[in-house]
N, C-alpha and C positions, 0 to 999 in steps of 0.2 A: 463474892467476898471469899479471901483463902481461909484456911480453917481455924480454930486459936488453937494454942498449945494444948489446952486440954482436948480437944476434937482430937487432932493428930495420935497422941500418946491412945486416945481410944481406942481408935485403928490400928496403932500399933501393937496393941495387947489381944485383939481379934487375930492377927495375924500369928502372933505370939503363940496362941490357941491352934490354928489351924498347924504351925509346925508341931507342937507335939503330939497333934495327931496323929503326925505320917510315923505311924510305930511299925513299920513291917510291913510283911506280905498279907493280903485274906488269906484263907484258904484254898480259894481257887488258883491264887497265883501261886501259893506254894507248889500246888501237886502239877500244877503247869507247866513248870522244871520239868520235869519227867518226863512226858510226853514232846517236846521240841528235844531234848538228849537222844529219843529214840526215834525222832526225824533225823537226825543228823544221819544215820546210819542207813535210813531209806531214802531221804531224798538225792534226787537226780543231781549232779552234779553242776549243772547250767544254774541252778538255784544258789549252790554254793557259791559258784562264780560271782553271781548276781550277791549275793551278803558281802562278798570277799571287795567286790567295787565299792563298797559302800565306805572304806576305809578312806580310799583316794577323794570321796565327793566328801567326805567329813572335814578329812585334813587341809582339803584345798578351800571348803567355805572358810573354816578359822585364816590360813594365810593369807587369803585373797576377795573370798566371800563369793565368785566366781558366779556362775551362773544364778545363783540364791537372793543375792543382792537386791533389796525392794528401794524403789525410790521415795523419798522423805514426803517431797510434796504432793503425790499420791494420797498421803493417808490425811496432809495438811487441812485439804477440802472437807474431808468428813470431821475433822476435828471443828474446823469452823462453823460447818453445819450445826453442829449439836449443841456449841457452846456460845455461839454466837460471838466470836473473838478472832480477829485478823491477824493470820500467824506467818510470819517472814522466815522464822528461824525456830530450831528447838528451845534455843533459851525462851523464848515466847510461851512456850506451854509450862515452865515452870512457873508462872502464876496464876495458872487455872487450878480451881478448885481441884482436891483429889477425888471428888464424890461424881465431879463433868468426868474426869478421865474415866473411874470408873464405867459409867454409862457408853462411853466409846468403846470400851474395851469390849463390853459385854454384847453390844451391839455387834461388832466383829465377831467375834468368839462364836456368836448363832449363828453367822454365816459360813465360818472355816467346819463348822462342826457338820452342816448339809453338807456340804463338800466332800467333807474327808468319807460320808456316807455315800456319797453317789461315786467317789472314787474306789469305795471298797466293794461296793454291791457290783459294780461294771468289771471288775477283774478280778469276783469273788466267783462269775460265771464259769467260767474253766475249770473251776478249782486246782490242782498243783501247778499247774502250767501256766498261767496268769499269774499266780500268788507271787510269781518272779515279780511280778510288773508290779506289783502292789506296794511292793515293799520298801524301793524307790523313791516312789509316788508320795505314801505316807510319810515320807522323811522330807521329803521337799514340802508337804504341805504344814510340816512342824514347825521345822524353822524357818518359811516364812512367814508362820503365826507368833512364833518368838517375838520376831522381828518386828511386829508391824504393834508389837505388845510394847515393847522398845522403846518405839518412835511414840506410841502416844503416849507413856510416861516420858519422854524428854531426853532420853538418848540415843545416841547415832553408830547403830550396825556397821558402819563405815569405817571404826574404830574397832581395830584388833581385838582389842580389850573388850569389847562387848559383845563380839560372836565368839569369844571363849567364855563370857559368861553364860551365853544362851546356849552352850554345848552344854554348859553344868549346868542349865536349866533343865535339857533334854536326858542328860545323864540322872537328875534326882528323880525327875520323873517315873523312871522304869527301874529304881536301885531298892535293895534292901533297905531296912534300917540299919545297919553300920553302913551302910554308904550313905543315907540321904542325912547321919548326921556328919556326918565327916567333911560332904559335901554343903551344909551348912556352916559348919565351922570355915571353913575356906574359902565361905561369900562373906566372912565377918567384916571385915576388914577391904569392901569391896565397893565402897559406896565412894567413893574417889579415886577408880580407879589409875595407881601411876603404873610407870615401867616395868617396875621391880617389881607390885603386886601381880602384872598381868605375867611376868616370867615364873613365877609363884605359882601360878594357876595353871600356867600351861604345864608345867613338871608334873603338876598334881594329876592331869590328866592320863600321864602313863602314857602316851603315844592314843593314837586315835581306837586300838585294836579293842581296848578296854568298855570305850563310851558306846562302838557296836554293838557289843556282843554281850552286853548288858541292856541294850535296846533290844536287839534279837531276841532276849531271854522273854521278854515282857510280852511277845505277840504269845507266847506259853500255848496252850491249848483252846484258846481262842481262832489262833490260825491254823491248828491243828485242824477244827471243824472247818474251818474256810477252804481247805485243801479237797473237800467233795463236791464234786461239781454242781451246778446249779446252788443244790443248799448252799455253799459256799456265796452265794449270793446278799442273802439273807445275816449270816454271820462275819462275813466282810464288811460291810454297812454296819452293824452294831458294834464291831468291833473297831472299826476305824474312827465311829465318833467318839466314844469310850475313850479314844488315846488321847485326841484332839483336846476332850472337853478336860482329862488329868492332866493335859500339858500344857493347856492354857490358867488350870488354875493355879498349876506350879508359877508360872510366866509371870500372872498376874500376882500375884503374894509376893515374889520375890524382887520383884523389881516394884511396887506400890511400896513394899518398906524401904528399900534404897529413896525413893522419891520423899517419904516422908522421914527420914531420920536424915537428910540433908536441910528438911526446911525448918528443924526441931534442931538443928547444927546451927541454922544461919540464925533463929532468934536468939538462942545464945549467944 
């Protein structure tokens, strides 16, 4: 059975909660700044390279979604696994329970988050010289956790308009607090996404240079320690799940309220 209005508005004031949690930096991420400022000035320049690419695979998953692109009924299967529900199309998952999604979600999320761990421990060995290869890697394994976050709330990455929201998924993730409210106020209005809101969004973006390098910012001095070789093993792995499990729970908060304030829309 779907939720009743009261159920819903519950969940939505949990989530409510969890946004004005996101007040800022910790501490560590503050003094984090610092220490990537003064990489920039020792790291090798192939690295730079390697960050400077990251611009072109951003801008071309929003256009095009390009190599990033997950297929819908891939995730169709697990969704029916769990819920026990025979699903043709995304509009089919808008009458699953939000409490089944959840449990999809969260089931995924423990497997992206091994991943992101085994893919940072295995190119945390090198330390500087691998860290190239990491940083890639961790972007691809984002946003196809975005993505697959997405599809089991009931919308389609295939649509422009939702691989710019999952960039400002990845973008609040790793932002101050004037960005993650700013970037809040500019998903207001985001739960139907038309033309004109998703040209909206993309302006807001600033060109892709912005959403980089405020993801760069974020590996802080976490990657700083992953840059010694071998030990960079160890803190590649913690550090990579770390991103996954903040960018999934951004992923899941922000698109669980888009799915409940449509269906808090339709009783109306």
């Amino acid at each position: 059975m779907l939720e009743t209005k009261e159920e819903l508005l519950k969940e939505l004031d949990t989530i409510k909660k969890w946004e004005d949690e996101q007040g800022g930096l910790w501490f560590w991420d503050r003094i984090g700044r610092l220490p990537f400022k003064i990489l920039d000035k020792i790291t090798p320049a192939f690295i730079h390279k390697k960050m400077g690419s990251l611009l072109d695979e951003i801008g071309g998953y929003i256009q095009s979604g390009g190599r990033y692109l997950i297929s819908k009924e891939r995730l169709f299967s697990r969704i029916e696994q769990s819920t026990g529900k025979p699903l043709t199309s995304l509009s089919d998952i808008h009458s699953l329970p939000i409490k089944s999604l959840d449990k999809v979600t969260s089931e995924l999320v423990g497997q992206r988050k091994k991943l992101a761990a085994f893919q940072g421990a295995s190119t945390g060995i090198g330390g500087m010289f691998t860290l190239a290869l990491d940083i890639p890697a961790i972007l691809a394994i984002s946003l196809k956790t975005l993505q697959e976050i997405a599809i089991i709330y009931g919308y389609d990455p295939n649509e422009k308009s939702e691989r710019i929201f999952i960039v400002k998924c990845l973008q609040f993730s790793s932002a101050d607090i004037v960005g993650k409210r700013a970037i809040l106020n500019s998903l207001k209005e985001h739960s139907s996404p038309s033309d004109d809101a998703s040209g909206e969004m993309m302006s807001q973006l600033q060109g892709w240079r912005e959403v980089v390098y405020t993801y760069r910012d974020a590996f802080g001095w976490k990657k700083f320690f992953q840059m010694v070789p071998v030990a960079g093993l160890v803190f590649g792995a913690i550090t990579n799940r770390s991103m996954i499990k903040d960018l999934a729970e951004t992923g899941t908060m922000l698109y669980k309220k888009r799915r409940i304030l449509e269906r808090l829309e339709n009783m109306d």
